[in-house]
GUGU-564729 format. One record per residue (C-alpha): residue number from 0; y, z negated, x; residue in three letters. Coordinates in pm, 1 decimal, always signed. Layout:
<atoms>
<atom i="NUM" v="Y" w="Z" u="X" aa="Ala"/>
...
</atoms>
This chain:
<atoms>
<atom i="0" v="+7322.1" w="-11283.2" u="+11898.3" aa="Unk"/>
<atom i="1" v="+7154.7" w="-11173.6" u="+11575.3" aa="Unk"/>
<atom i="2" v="+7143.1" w="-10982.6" u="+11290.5" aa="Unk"/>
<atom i="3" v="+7043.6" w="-11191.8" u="+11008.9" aa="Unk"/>
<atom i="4" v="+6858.0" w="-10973.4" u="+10713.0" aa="Unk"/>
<atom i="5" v="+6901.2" w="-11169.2" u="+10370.3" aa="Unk"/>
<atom i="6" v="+6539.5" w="-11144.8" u="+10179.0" aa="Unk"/>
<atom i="7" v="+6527.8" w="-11196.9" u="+9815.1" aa="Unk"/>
<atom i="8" v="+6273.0" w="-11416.1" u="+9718.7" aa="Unk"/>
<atom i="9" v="+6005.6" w="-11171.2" u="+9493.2" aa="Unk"/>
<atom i="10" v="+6186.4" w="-10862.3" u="+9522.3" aa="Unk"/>
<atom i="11" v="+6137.5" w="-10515.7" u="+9765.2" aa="Unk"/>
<atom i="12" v="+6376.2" w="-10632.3" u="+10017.3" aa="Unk"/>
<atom i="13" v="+6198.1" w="-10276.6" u="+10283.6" aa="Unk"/>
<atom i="14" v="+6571.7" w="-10111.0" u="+10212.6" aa="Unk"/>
<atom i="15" v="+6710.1" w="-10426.5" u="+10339.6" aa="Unk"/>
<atom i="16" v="+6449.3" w="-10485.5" u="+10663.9" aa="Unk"/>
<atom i="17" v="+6473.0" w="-10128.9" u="+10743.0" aa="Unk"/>
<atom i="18" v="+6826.4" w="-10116.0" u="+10823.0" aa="Unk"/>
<atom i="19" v="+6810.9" w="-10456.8" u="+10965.0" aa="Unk"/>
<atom i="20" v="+6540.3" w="-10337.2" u="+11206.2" aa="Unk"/>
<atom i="21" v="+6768.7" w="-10026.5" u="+11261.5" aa="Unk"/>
<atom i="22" v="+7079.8" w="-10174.5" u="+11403.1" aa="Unk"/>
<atom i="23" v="+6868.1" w="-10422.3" u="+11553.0" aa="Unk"/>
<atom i="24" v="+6709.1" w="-10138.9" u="+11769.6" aa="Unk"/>
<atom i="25" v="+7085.9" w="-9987.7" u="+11799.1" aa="Unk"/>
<atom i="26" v="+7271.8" w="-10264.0" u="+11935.4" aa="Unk"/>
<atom i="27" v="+6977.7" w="-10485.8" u="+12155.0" aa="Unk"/>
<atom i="28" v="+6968.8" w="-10772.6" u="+11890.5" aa="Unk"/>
<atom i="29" v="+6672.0" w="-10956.6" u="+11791.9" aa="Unk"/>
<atom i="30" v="+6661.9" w="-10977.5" u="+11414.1" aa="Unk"/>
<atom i="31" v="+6642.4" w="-11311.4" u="+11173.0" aa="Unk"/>
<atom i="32" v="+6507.2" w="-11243.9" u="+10798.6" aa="Unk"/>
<atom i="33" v="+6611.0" w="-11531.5" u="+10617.3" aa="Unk"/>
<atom i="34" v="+6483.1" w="-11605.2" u="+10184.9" aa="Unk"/>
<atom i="35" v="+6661.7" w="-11835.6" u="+10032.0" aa="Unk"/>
<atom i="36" v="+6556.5" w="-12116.2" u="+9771.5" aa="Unk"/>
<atom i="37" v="+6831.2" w="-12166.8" u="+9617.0" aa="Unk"/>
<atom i="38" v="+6696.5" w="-12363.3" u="+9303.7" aa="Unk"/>
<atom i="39" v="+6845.2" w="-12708.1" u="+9229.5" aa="Unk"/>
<atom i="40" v="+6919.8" w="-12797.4" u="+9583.0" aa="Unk"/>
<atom i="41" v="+6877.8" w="-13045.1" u="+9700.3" aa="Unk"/>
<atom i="42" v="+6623.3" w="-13150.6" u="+9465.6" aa="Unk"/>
<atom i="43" v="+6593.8" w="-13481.2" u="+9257.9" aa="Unk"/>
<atom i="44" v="+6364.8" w="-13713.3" u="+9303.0" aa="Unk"/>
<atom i="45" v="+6193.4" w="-13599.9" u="+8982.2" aa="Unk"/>
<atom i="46" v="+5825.6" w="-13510.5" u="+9066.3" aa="Unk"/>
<atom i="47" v="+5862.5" w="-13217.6" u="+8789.2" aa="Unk"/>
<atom i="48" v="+6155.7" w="-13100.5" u="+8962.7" aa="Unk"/>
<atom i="49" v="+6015.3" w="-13121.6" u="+9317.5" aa="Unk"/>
<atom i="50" v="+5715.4" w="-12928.5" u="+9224.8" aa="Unk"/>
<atom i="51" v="+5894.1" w="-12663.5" u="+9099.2" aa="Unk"/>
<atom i="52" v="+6109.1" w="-12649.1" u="+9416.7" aa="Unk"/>
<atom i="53" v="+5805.4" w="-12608.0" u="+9651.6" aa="Unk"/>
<atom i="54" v="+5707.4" w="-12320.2" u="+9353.1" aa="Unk"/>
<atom i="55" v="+6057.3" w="-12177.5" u="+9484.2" aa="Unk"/>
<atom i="56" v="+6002.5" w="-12175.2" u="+9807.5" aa="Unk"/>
<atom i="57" v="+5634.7" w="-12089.6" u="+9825.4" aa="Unk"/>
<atom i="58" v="+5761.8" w="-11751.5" u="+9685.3" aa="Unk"/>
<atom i="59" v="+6020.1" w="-11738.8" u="+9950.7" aa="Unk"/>
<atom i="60" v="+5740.1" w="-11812.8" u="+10201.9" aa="Unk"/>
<atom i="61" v="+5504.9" w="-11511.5" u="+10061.3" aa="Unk"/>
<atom i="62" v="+5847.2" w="-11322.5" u="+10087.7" aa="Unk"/>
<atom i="63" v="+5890.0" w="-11373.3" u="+10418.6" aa="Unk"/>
<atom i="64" v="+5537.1" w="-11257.5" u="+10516.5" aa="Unk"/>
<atom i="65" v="+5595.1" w="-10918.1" u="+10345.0" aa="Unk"/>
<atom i="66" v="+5903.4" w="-10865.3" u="+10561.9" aa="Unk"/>
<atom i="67" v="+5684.6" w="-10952.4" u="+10857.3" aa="Unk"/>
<atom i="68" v="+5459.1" w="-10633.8" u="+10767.4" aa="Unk"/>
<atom i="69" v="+5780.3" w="-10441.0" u="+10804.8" aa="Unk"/>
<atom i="70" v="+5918.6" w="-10550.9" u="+11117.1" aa="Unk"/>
<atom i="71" v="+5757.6" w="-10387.3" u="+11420.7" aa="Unk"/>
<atom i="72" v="+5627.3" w="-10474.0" u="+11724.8" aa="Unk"/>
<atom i="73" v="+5940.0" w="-10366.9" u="+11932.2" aa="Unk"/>
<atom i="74" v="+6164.0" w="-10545.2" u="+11750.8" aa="Unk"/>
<atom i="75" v="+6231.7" w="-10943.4" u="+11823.1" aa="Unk"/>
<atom i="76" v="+6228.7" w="-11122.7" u="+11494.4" aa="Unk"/>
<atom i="77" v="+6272.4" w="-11496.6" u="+11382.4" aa="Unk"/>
<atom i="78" v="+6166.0" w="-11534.9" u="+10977.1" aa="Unk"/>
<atom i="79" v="+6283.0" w="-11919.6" u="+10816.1" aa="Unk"/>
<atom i="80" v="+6348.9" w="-12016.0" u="+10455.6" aa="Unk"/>
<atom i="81" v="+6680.2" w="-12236.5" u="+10377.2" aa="Unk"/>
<atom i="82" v="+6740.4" w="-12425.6" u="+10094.0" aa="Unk"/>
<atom i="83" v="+7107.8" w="-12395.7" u="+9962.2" aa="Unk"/>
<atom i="84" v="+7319.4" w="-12449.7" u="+9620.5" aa="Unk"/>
<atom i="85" v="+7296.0" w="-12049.9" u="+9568.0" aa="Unk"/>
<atom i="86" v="+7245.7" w="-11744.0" u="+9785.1" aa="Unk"/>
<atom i="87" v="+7523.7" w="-11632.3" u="+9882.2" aa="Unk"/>
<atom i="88" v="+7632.8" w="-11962.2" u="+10040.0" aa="Unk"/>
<atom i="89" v="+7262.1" w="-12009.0" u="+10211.3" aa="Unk"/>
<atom i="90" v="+7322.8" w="-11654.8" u="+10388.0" aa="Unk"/>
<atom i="91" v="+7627.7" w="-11732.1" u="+10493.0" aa="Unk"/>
<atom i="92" v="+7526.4" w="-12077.5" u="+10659.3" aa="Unk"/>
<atom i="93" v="+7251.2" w="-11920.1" u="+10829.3" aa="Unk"/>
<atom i="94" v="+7507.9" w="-11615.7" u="+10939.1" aa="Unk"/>
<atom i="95" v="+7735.7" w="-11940.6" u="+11077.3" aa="Unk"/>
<atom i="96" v="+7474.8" w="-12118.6" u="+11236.2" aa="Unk"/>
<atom i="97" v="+7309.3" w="-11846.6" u="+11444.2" aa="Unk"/>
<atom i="98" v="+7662.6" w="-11712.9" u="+11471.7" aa="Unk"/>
<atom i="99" v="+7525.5" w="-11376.1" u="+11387.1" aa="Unk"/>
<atom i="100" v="+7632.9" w="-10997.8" u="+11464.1" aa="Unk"/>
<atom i="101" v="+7585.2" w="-10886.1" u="+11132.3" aa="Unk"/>
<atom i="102" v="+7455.7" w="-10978.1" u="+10802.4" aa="Unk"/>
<atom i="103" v="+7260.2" w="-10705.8" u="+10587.1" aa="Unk"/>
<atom i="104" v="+7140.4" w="-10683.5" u="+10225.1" aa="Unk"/>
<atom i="105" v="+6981.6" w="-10483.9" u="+9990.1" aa="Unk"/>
<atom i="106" v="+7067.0" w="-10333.4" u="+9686.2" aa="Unk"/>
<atom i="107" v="+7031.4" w="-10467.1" u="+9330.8" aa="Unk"/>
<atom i="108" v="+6719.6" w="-10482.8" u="+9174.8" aa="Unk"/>
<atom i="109" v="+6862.5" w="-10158.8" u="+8912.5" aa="Unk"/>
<atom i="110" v="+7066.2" w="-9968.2" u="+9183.0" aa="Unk"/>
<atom i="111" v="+7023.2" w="-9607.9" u="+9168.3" aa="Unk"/>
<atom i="112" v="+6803.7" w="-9378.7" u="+9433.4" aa="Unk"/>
<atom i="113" v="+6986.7" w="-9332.7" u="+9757.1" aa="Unk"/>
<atom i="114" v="+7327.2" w="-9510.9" u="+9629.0" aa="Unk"/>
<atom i="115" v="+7441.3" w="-9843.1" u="+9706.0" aa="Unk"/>
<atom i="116" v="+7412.7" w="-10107.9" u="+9423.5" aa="Unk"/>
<atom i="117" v="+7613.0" w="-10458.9" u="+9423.2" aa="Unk"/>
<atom i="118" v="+7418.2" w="-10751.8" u="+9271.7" aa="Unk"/>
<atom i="119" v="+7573.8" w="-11085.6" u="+9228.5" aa="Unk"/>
<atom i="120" v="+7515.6" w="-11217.0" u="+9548.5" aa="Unk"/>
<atom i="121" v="+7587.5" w="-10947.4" u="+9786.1" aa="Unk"/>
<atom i="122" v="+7913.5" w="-10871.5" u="+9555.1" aa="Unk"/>
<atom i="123" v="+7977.2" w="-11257.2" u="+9661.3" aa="Unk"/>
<atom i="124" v="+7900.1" w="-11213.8" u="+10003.3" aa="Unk"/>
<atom i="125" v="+8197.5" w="-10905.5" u="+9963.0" aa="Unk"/>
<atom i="126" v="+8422.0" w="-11177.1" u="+9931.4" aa="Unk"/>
<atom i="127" v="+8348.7" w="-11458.6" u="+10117.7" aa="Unk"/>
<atom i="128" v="+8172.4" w="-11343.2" u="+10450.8" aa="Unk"/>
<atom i="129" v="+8388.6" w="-11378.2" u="+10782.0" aa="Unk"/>
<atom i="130" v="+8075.5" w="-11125.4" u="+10940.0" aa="Unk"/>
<atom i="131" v="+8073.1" w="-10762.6" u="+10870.5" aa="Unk"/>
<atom i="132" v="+7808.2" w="-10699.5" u="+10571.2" aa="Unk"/>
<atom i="133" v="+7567.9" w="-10389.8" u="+10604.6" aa="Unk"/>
<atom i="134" v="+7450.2" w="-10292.3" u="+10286.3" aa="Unk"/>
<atom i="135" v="+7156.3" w="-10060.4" u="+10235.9" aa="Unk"/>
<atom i="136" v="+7121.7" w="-9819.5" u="+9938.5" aa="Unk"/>
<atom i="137" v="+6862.0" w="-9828.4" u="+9697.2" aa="Unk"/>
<atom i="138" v="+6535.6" w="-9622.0" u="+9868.6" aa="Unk"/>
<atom i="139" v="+6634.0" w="-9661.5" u="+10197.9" aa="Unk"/>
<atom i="140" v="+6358.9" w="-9596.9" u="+10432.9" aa="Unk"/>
<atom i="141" v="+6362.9" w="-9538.3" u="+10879.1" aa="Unk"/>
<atom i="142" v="+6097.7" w="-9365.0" u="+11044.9" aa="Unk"/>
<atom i="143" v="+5929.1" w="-9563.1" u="+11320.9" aa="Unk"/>
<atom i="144" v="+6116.2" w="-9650.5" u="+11577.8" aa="Unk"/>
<atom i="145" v="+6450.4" w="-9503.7" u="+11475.2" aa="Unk"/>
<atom i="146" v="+6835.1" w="-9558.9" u="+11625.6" aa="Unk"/>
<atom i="147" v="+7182.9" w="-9493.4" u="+11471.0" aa="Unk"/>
<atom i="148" v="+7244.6" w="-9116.9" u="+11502.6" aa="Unk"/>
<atom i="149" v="+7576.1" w="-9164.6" u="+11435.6" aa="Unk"/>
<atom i="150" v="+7839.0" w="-9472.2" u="+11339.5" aa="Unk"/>
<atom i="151" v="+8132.8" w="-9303.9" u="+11134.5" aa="Unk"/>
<atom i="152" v="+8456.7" w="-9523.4" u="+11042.1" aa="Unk"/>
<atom i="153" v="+8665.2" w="-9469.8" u="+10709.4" aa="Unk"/>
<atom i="154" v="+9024.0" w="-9379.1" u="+10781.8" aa="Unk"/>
<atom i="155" v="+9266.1" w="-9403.9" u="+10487.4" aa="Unk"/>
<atom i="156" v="+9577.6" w="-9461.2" u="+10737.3" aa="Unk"/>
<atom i="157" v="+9621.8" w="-9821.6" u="+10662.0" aa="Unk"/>
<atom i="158" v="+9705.6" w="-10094.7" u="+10899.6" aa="Unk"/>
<atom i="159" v="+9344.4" w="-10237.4" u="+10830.2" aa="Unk"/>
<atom i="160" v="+9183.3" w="-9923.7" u="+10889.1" aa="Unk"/>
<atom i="161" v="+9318.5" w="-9833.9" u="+11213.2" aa="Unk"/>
<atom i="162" v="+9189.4" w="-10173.5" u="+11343.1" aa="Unk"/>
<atom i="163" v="+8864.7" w="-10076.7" u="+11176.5" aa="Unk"/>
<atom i="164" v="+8879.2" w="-9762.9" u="+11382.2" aa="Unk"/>
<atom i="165" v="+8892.2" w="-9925.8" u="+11727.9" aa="Unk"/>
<atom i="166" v="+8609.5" w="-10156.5" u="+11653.4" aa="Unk"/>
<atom i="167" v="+8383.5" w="-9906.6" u="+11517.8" aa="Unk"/>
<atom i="168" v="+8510.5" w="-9679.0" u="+11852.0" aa="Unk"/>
<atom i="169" v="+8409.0" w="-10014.4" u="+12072.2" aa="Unk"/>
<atom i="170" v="+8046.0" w="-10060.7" u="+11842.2" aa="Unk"/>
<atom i="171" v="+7950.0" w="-9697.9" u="+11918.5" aa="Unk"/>
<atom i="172" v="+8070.1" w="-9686.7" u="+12339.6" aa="Unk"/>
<atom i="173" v="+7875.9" w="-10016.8" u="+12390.8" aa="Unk"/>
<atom i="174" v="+7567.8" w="-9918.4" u="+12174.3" aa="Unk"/>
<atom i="175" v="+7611.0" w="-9545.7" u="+12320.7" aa="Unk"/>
<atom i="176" v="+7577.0" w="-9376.2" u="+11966.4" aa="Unk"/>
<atom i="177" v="+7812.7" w="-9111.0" u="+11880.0" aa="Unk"/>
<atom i="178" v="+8124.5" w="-9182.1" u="+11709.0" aa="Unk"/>
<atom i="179" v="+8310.9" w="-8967.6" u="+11392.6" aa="Unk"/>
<atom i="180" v="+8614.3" w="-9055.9" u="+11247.4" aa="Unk"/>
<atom i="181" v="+8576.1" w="-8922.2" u="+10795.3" aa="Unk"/>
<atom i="182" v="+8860.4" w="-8967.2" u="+10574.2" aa="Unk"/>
<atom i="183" v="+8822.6" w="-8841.4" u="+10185.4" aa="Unk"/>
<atom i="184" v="+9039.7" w="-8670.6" u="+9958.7" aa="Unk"/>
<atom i="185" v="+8961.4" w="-8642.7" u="+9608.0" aa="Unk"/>
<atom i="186" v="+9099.5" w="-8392.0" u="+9383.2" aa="Unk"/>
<atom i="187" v="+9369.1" w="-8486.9" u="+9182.6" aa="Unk"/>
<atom i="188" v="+9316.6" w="-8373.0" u="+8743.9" aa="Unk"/>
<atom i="189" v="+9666.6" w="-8274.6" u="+8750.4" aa="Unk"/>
<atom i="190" v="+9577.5" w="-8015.4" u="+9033.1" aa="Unk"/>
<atom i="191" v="+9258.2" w="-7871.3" u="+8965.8" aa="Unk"/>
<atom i="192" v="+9397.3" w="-7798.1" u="+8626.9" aa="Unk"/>
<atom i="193" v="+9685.4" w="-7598.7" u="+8775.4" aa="Unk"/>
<atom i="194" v="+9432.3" w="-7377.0" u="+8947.2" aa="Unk"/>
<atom i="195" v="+9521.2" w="-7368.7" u="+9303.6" aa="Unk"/>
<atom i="196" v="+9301.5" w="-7133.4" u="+9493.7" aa="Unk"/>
<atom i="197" v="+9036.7" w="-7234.5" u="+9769.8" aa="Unk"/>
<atom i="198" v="+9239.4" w="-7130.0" u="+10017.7" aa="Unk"/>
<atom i="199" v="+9514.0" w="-7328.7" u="+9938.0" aa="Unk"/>
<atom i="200" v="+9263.8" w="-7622.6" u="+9924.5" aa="Unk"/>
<atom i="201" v="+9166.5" w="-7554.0" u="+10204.5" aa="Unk"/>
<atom i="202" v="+9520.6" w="-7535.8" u="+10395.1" aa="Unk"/>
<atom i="203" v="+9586.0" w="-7887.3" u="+10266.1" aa="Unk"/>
<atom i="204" v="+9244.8" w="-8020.8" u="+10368.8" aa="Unk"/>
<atom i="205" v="+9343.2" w="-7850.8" u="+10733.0" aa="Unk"/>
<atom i="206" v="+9712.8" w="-8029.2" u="+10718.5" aa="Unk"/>
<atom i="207" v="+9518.5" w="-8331.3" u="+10624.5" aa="Unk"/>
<atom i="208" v="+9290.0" w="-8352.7" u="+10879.9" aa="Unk"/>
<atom i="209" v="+9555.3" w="-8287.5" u="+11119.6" aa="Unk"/>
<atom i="210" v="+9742.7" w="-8586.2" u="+11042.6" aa="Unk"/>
<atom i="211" v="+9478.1" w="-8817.3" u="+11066.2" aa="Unk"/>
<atom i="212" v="+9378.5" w="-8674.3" u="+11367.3" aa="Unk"/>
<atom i="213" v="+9710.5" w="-8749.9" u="+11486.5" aa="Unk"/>
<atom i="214" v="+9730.4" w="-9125.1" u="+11381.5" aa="Unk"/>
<atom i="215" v="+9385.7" w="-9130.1" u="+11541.5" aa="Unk"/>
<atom i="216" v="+9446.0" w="-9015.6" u="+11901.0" aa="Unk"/>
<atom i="217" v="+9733.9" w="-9229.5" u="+11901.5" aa="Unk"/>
<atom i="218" v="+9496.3" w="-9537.1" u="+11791.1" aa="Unk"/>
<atom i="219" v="+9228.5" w="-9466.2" u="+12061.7" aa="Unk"/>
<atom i="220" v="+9384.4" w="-9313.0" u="+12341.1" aa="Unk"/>
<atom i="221" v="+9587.0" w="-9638.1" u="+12370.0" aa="Unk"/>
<atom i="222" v="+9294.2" w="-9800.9" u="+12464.4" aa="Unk"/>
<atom i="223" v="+9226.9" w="-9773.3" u="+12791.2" aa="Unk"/>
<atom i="224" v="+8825.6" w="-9912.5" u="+12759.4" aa="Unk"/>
<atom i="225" v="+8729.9" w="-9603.3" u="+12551.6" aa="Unk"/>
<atom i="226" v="+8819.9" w="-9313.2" u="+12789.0" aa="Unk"/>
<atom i="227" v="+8910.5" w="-9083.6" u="+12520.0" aa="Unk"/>
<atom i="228" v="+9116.8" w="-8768.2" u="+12618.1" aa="Unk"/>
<atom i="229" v="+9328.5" w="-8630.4" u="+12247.9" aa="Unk"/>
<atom i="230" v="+9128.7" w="-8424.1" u="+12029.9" aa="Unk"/>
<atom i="231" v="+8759.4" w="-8578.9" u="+12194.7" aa="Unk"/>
<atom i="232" v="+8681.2" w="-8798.4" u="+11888.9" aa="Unk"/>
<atom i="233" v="+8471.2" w="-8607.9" u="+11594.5" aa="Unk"/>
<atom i="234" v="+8596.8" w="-8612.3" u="+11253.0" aa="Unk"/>
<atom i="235" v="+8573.3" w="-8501.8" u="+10917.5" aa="Unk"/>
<atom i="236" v="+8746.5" w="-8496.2" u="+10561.5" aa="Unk"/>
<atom i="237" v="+8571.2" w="-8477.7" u="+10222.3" aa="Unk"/>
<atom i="238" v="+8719.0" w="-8326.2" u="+9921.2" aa="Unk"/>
<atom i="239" v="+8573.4" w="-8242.5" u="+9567.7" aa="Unk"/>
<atom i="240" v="+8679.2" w="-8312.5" u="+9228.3" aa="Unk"/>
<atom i="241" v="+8592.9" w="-8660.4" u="+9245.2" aa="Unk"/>
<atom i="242" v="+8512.2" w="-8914.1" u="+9487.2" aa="Unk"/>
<atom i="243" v="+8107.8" w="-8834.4" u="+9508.4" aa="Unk"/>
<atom i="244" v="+8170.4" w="-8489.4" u="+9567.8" aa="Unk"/>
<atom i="245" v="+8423.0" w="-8569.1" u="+9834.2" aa="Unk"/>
<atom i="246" v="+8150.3" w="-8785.3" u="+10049.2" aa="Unk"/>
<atom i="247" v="+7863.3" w="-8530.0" u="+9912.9" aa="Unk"/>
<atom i="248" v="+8129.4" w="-8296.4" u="+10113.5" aa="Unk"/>
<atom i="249" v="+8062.3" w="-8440.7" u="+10469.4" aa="Unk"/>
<atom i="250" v="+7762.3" w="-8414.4" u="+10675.0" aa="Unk"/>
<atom i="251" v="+7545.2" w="-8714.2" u="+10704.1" aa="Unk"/>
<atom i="252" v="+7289.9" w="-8806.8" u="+10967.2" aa="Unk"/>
<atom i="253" v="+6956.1" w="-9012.5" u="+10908.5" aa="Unk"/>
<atom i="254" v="+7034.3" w="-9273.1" u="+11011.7" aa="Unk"/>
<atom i="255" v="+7395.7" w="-9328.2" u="+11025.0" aa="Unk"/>
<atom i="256" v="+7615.5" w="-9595.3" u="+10879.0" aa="Unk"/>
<atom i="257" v="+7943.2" w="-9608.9" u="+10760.0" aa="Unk"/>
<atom i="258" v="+8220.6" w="-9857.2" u="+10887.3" aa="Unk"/>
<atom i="259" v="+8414.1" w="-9958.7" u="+10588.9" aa="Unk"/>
<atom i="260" v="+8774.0" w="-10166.3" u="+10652.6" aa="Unk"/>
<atom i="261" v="+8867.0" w="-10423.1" u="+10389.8" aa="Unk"/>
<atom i="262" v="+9198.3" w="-10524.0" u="+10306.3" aa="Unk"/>
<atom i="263" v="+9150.0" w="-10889.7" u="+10373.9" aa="Unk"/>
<atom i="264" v="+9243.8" w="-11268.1" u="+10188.5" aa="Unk"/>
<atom i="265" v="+9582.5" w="-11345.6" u="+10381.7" aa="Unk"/>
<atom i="266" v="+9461.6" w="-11596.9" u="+10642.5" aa="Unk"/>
<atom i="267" v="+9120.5" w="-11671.7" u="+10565.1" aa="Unk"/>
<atom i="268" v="+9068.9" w="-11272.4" u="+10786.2" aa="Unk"/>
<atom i="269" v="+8767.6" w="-11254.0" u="+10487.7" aa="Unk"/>
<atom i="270" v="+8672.1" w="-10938.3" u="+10303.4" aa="Unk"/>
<atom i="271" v="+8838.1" w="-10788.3" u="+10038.8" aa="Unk"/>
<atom i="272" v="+8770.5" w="-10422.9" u="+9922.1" aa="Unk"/>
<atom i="273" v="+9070.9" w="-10244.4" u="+9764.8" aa="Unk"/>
<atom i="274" v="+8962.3" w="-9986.9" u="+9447.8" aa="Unk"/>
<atom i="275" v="+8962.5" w="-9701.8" u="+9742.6" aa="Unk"/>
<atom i="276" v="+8716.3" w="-9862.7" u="+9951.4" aa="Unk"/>
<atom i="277" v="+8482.8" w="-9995.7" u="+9697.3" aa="Unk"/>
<atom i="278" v="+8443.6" w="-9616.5" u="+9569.9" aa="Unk"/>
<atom i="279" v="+8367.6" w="-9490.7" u="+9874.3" aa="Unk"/>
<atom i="280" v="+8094.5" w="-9742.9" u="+9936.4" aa="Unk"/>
<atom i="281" v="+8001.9" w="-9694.6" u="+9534.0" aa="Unk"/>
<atom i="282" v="+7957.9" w="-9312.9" u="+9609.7" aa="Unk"/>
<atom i="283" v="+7832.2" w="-9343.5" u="+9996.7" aa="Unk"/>
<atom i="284" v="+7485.8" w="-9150.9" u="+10074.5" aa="Unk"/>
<atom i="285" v="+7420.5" w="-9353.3" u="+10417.1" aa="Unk"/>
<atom i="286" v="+7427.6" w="-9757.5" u="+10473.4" aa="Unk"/>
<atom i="287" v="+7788.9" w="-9940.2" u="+10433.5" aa="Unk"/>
<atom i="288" v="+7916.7" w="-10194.9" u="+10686.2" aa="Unk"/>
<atom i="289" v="+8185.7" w="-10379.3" u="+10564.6" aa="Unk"/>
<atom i="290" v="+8412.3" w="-10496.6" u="+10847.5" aa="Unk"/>
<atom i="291" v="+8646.4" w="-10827.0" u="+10742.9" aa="Unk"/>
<atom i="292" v="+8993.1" w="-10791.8" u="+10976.1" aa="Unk"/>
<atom i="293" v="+8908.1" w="-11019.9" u="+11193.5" aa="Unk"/>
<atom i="294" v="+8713.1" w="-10679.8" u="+11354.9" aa="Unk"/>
<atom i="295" v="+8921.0" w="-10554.0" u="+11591.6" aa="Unk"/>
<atom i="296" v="+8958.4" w="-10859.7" u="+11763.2" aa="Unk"/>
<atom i="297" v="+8648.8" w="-10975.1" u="+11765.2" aa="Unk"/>
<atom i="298" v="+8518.2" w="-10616.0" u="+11854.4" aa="Unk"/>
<atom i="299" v="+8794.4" w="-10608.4" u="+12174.2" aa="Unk"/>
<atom i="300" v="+8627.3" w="-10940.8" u="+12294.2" aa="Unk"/>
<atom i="301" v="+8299.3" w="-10714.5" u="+12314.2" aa="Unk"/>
<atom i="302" v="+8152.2" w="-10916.8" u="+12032.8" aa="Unk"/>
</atoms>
């Protein structure tokens, strides 16, 4: 399998390539940076028109050679331009027909230094992939020859998340990259008005934490692959007065990602994010990988 890297034709897609080559590293994958032309297609058989097309993809071509400058020697990579009605659906076709392992993207072209930035098509992608989407923040860079540090999975004690916890538990045994379990906990106004104390904070963090450790052991000592005793698995909860302090709260690796649960469309197992998730992966200071539900069974399958 592969991990398909979407490159936008005459942009800096290195955020994008970077992670790409990252979790390429991480898991064993070879890598596949795909540029779409996505004008007009297919094109008419008016000569204007089909000269502009080939001035499309000529730019996807001399996009695709830059990513090659970024990709190193280590890493296995395939780079092809495909023509489709817009980008989103081109990505996803290629995703389909190399039945890839993951897609990734980069931020938009006005996305802020070291946050993650939606654009039209990877907010698309958001909604339509059946493929976990990692997305890289604006300014993301990996040394040479860098692996995950550490894969950490979003708990919020929902159904979807507690499948998104055993696949993110599966990812990190089979990839043998530490695992970490971070659930956040923004202040409420109404509370930080009333002036409770730190230590009281604090003792609600702690009963926090204690629950979701709870629900946690429950999830993963149940399965019997993982070998995890109660209590083994690392986690953490971020607080603050809003939700950037609350992940500015936790302690991040470089790199890391974070595995992000959706709540699904019903049948169609695609990606969804609920107000929750989408500010966490607004306000997240590593890479986002969006996991549809179709995760944990895919993930139990040792896909």
């Amino acid at each position: 399998m592969t991990i398909v890297v979407g490159a936008a034709p005459g942009q800096d897609n290195r955020a994008a390539v970077d992670l790409g080559v990252v979790l390429a590293r991480t898991y064993g994958k070879t890598l596949t940076v795909a540029a779409i032309s996505s004008t007009a297609w297919p094109p008419s058989r008016d000569r204007i028109d089909a000269e502009y097309q080939e001035h499309i993809r000529r730019i996807a071509e001399a996009t695709l050679d830059r990513a090659r400058e970024l990709v190193p020697a280590d890493i296995e990579a395939d780079y092809l331009v495909r023509g489709a009605g817009s980008s989103r659906r081109g990505l996803l076709e290629v995703s389909d027909s190399l039945d890839a392992d993951r897609l990734v993207v980069g931020p938009a072209v006005d996305g802020k230094d070291g946050r993650i930035a939606l654009g039209s098509v990877s907010n698309g992608l958001l909604h339509s992939a059946s493929l976990p989407v990692a997305l890289a923040p604006a300014g993301y860079r990996a040394e040479a020859g860098a692996r995950l540090e550490r894969i950490s999975a979003a708990y919020s004690g929902s159904s979807t998340s507690a499948g998104l916890i055993i696949g993110a538990a599966m990812v990190s045994a089979a990839a043998d990259v530490p695992f970490r379990i971070v659930s956040f906990a923004p202040r409420p106004r109404v509370i930080s008005a009333a002036g409770i104390g730190l230590r009281a904070e604090s003792e609600v963090v702690d009963e926090w934490a204690a629950v979701v450790r709870e629900h946690t052991d429950k999830i993963l000592c149940s399965i019997d692959q993982l070998d995890i005793a109660p209590g083994q698995t690392d986690m953490a909860v971020g607080t603050g007065p809003d939700w950037a302090k609350a992940l500015a709260a936790v302690e991040w690796e470089h790199p890391e990602v974070m595995m992000l649960g959706s709540s699904g469309l019903g049948a169609l197992k695609r990606v969804s994010l609920g107000s929750h998730a989408m500010r966490i992966l607004q306000n997240s200071p590593v890479p986002v990988v969006v996991v549809p539900r179709r995760a944990k069974e895919s993930y139990m399958r040792g896909v």
